[in-house]
MIMI-174982 format. One record per residue (C-alpha): residue number from 1; z negated, x, y; chain; residue in one letter. Coordinates in pm, 1 decimal. Each point is the difference from the previous one (the first is absolute). Layout:
BEGIN
<pt NUM <Z X Y> 'A' 'a'>
...
***
This chain:
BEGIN
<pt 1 <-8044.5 10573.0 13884.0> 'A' 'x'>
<pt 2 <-123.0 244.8 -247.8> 'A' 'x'>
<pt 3 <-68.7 -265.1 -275.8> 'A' 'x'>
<pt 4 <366.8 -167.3 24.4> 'A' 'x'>
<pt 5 <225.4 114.5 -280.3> 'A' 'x'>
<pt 6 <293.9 227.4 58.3> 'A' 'x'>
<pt 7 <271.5 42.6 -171.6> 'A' 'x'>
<pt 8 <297.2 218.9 69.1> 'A' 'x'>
<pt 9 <356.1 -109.8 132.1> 'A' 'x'>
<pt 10 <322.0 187.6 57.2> 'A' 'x'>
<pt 11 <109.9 -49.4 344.2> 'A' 'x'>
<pt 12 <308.2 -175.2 -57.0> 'A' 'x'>
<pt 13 <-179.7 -297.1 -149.4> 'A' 'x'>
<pt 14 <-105.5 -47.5 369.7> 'A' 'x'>
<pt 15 <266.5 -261.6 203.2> 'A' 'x'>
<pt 16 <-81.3 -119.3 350.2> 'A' 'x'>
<pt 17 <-396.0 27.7 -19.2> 'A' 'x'>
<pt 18 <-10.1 -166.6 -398.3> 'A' 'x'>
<pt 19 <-38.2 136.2 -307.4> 'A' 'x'>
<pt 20 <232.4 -78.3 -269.9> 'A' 'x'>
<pt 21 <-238.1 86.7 -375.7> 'A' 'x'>
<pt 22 <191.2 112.9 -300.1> 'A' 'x'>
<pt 23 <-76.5 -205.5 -318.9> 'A' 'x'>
<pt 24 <-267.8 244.7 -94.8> 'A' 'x'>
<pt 25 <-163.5 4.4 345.7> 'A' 'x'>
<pt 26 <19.5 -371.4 -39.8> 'A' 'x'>
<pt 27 <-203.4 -32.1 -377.1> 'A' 'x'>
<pt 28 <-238.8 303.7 132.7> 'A' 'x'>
<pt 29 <-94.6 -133.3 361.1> 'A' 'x'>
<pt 30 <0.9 -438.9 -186.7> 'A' 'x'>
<pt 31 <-94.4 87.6 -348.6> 'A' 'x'>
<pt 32 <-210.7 287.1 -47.3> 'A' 'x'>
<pt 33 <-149.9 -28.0 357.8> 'A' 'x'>
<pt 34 <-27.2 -373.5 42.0> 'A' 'x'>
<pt 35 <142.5 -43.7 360.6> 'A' 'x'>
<pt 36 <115.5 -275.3 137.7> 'A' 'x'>
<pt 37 <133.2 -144.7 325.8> 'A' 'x'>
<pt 38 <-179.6 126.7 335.9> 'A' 'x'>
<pt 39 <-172.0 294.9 -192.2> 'A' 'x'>
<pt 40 <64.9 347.9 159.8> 'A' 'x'>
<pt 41 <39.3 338.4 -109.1> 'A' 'x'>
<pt 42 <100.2 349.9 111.0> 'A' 'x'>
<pt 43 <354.2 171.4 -113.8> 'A' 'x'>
<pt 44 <94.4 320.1 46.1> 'A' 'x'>
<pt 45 <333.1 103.1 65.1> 'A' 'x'>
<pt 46 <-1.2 320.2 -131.3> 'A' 'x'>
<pt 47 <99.1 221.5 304.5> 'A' 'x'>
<pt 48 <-286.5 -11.7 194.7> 'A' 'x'>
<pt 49 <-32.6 -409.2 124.2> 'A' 'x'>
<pt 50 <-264.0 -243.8 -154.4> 'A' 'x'>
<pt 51 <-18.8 -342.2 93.8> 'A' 'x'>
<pt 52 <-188.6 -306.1 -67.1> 'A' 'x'>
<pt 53 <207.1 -271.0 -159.8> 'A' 'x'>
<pt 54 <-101.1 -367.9 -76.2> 'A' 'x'>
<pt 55 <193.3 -235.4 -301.9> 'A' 'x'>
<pt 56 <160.1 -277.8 190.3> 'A' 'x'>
<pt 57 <86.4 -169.9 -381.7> 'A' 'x'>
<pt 58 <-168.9 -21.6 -311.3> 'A' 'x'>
<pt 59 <189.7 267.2 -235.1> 'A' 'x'>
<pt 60 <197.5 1.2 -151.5> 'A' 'x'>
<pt 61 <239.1 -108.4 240.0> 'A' 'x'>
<pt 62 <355.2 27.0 148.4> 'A' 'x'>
<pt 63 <6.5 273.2 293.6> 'A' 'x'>
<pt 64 <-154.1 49.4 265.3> 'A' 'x'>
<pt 65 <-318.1 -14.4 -131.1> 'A' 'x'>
<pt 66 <-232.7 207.6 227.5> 'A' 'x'>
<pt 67 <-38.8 30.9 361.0> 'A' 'x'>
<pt 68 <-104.9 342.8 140.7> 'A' 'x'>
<pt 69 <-285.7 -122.8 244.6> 'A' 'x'>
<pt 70 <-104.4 349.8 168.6> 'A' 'x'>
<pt 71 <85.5 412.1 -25.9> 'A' 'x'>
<pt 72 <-364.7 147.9 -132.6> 'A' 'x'>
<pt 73 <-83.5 327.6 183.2> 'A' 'x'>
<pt 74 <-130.5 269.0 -245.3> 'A' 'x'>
<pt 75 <27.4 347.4 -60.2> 'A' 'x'>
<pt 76 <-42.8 127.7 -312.6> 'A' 'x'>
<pt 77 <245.4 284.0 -49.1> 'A' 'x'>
<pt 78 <-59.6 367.0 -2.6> 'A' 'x'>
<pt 79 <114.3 182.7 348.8> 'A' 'x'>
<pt 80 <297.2 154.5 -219.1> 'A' 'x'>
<pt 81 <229.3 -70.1 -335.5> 'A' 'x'>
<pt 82 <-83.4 163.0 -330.4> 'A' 'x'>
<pt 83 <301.1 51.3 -194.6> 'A' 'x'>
<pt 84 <-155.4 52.3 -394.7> 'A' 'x'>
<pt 85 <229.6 166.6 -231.0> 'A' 'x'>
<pt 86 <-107.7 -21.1 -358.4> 'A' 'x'>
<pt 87 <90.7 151.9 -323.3> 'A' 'x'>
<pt 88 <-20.9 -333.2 -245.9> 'A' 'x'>
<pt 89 <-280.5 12.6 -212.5> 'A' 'x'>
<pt 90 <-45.7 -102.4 -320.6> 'A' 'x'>
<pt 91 <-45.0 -360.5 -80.3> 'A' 'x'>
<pt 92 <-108.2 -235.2 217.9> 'A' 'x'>
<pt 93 <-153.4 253.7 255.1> 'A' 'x'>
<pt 94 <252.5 -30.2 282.9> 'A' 'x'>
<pt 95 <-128.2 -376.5 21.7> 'A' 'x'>
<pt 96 <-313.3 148.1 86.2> 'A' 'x'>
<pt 97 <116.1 211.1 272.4> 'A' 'x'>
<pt 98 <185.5 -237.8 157.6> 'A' 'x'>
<pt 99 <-298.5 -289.0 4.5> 'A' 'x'>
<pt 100 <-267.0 272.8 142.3> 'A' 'x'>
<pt 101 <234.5 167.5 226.8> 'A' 'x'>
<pt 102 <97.3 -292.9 131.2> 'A' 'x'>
<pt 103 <-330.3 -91.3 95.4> 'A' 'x'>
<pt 104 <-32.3 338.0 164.9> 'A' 'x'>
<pt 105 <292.2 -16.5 231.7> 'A' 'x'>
<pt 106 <316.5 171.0 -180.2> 'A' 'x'>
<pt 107 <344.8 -201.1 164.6> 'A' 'x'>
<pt 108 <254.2 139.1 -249.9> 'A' 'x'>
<pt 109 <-3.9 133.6 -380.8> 'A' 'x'>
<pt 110 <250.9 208.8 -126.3> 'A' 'x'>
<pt 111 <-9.1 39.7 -364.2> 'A' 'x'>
<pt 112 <171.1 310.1 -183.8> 'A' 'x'>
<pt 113 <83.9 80.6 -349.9> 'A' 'x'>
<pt 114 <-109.1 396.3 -10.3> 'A' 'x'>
<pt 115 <48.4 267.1 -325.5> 'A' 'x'>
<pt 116 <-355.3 -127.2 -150.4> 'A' 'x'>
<pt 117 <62.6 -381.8 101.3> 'A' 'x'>
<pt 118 <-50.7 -227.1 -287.4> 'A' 'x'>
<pt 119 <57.9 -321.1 104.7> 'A' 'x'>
<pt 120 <348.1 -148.8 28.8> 'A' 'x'>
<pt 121 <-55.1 -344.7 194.1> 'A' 'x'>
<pt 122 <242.5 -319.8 -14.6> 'A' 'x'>
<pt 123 <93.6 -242.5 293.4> 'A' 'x'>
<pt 124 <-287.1 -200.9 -159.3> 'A' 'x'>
<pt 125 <-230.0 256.8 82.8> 'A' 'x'>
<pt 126 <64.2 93.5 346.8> 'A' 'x'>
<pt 127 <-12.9 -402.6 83.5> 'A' 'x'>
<pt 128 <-311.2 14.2 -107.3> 'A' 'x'>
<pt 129 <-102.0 282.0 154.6> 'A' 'x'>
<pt 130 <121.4 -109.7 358.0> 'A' 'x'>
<pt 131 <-202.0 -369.4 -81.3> 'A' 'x'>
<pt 132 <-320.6 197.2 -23.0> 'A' 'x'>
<pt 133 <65.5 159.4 339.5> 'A' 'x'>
<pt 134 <33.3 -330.2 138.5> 'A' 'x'>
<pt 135 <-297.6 -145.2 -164.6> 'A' 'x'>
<pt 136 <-219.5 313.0 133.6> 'A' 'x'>
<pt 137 <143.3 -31.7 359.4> 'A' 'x'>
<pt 138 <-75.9 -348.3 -11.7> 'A' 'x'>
<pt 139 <-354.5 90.9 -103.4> 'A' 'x'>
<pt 140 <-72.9 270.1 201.4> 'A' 'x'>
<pt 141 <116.4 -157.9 322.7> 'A' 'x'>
<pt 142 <301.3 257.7 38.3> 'A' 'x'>
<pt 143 <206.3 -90.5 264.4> 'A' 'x'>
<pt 144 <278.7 196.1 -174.5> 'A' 'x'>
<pt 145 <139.8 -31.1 -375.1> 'A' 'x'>
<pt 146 <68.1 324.4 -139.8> 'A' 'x'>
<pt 147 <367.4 64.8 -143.9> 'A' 'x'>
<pt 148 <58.4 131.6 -330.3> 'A' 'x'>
<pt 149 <277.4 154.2 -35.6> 'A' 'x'>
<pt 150 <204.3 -33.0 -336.1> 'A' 'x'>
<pt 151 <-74.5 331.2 -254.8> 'A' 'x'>
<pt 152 <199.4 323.3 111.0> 'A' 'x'>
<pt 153 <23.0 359.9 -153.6> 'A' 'x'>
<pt 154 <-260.1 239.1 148.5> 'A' 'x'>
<pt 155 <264.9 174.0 210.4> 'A' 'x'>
<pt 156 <137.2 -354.0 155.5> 'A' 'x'>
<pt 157 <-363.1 -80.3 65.4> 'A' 'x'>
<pt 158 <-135.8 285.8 167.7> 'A' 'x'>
<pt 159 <368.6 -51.3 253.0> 'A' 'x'>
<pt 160 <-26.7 -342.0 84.5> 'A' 'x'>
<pt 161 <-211.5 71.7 273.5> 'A' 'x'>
<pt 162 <-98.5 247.1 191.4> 'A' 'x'>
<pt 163 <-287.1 105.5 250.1> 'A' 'x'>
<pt 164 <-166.0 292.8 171.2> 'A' 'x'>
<pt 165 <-321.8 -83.6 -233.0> 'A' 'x'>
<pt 166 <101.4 -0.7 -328.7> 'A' 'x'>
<pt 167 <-172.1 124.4 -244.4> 'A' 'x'>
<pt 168 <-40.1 3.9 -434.4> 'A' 'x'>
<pt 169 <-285.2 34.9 -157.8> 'A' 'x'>
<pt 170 <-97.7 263.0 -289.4> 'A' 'x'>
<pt 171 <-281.3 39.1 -181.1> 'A' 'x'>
<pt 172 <65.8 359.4 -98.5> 'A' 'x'>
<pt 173 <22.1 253.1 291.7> 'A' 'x'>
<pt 174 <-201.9 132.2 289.5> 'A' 'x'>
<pt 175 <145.8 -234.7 242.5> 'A' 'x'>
<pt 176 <-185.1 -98.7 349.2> 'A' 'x'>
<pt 177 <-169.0 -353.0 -99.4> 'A' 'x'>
<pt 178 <140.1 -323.7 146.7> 'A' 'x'>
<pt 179 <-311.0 -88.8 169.2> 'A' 'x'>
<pt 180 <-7.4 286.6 162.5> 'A' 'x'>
<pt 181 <341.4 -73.7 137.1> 'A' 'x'>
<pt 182 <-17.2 -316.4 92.3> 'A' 'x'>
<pt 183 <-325.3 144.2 248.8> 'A' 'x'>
<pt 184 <194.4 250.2 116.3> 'A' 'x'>
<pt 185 <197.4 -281.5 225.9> 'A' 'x'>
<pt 186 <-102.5 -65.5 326.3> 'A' 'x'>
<pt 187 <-104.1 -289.4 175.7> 'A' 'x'>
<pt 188 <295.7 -168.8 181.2> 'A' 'x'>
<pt 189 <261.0 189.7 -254.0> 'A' 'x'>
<pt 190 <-38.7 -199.6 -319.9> 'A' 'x'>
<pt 191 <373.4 -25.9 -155.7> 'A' 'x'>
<pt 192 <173.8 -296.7 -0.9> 'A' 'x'>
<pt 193 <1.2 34.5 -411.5> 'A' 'x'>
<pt 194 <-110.0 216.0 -265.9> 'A' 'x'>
<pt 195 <200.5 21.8 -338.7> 'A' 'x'>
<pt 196 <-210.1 97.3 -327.0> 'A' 'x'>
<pt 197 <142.7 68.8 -301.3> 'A' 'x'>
<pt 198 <-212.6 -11.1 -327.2> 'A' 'x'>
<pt 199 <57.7 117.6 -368.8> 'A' 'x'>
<pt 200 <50.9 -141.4 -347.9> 'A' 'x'>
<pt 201 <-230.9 70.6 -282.1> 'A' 'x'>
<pt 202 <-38.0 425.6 -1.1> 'A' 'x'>
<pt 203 <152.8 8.8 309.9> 'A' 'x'>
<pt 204 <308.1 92.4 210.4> 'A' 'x'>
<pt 205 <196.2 273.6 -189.5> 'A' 'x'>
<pt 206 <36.9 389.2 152.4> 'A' 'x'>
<pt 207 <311.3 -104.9 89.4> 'A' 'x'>
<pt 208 <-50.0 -338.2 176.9> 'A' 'x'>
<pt 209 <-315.3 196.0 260.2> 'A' 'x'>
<pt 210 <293.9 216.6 64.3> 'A' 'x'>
<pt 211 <238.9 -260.7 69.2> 'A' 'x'>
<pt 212 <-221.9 -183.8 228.5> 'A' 'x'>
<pt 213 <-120.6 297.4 188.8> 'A' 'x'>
<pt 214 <389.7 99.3 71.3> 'A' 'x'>
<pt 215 <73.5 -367.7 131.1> 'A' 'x'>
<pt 216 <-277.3 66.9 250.1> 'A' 'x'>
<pt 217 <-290.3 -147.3 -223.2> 'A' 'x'>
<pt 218 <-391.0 181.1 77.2> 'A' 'x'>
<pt 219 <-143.0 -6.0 -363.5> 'A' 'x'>
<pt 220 <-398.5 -74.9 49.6> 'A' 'x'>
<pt 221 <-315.2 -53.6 -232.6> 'A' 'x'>
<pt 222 <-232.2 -320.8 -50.1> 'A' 'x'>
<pt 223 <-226.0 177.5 -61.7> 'A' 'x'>
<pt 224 <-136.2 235.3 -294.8> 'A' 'x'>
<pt 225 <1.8 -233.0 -298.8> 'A' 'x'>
<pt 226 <324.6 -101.2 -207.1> 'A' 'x'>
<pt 227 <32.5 -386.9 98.1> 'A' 'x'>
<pt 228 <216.8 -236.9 -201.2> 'A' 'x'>
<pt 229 <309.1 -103.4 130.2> 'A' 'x'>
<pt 230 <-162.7 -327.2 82.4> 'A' 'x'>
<pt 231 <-276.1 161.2 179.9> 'A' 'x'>
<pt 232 <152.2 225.0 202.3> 'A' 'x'>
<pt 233 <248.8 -254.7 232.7> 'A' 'x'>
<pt 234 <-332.2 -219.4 46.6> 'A' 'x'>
<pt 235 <-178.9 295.1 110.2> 'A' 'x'>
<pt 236 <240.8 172.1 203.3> 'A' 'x'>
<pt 237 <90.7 -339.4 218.2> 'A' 'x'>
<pt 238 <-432.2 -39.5 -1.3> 'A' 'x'>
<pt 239 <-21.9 351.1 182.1> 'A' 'x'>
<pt 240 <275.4 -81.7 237.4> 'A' 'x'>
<pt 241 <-180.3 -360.9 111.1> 'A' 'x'>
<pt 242 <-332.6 155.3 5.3> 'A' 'x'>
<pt 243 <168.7 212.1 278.0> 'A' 'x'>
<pt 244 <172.6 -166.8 150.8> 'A' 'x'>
<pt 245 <-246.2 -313.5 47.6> 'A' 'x'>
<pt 246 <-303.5 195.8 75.4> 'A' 'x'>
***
């Protein structure tokens, strides 16, 4: 099983135990990947299901084109959600946050536009940004793809959800660490999610701590050097996994 190719589905493409492919599934799974009829693979379904699926035609071809065969039994998500609020960096760096913390576990992304944001992303860019999480997922065996939500202000952001572990993160301030929070749970009462919310290039404003902390935000440290703002979500959702999966 673990040297079958997967490749990630959305769950309405499956109709009375088939698979119907897009035309891009179709090129990917015929062209680039060379299957044909009777070979199998694994799809995931993006909410938690995998299965393995076999061609029953040579693509491309008129629908149905796959049969789902059997549900694969895996586990591969963490015991909780991580909810990863981030502050859009600069360039191209919010790609990189999603592909690594993807791999680590995150199930939703919720970018903001803060006071020191730079970026300003289309419709383009958030496409792409939401193909990378399901390229990770598919290659780190998620079970789950993570959402991304579309680009909100800071103050939308930080109220689109809302949890008794929340916390932001700031690099200035003698605030208790995160690891040292994340220890401080016991065994049995590990949260059903954690929300993190990370800075932009010189971090949150005065006023944005201050916002967070009245909407019920803990503000916490990563430790005692000044990360960049594509360091810190990959190292805040590491400490949380090291936790929680040790």
């Amino acid at each position: 099983m673990v040297q079958l190719q997967r490749i990630a589905i959305a769950p309405e493409q499956i109709q009375n135990e088939h698979l119907i492919l897009t035309a891009e599934q179709q090129h990917y799974l015929g062209r680039v990947l060379r299957l044909k009829q009777g070979d199998r693979f694994i799809i995931i379904e993006g909410n938690g299901q995998w299965w393995i699926a076999e061609l029953i035609v040579n693509l491309p071809a008129a629908s149905p084109q796959v049969k789902l065969i059997e549900i694969v039994s895996i586990q591969t998500e963490l015991p909780l959600e991580i909810i990863l609020i981030v502050a859009l960096p600069k360039g191209d760096g919010f790609e990189e946050v999603v592909r690594c913390c993807t791999e680590l576990g995150v199930t939703q992304f919720i970018p903001v536009i803060s006071a020191r944001t730079v970026l300003k992303p289309s419709s383009q860019k958030v496409e792409r940004w939401r193909r990378i999480a399901t390229e990770s997922a598919e290659q780190s065996e998620r079970q789950i793809i993570p959402t991304i939500s579309d680009p909100v202000s800071f103050q939308q952001g930080l109220l689109t959800l809302q949890s008794s572990d929340q916390y932001i993160c700031e690099a200035r301030g003698n605030y208790q660490s995160l690891m040292q929070e994340l220890i401080s749970f016991e065994t049995g009462k590990i949260p059903d999610k954690i929300i993190i919310a990370t800075g932009p290039e010189g971090g949150w404003t005065e006023e944005e701590i201050e916002y967070a902390i009245a909407i019920g935000f803990q503000p916490i440290s990563l430790g005692k050097r000044i990360l960049r703002a594509v360091t810190a979500p990959i190292v805040a959702v590491s400490q949380i996994v090291g936790i929680m999966e040790k």
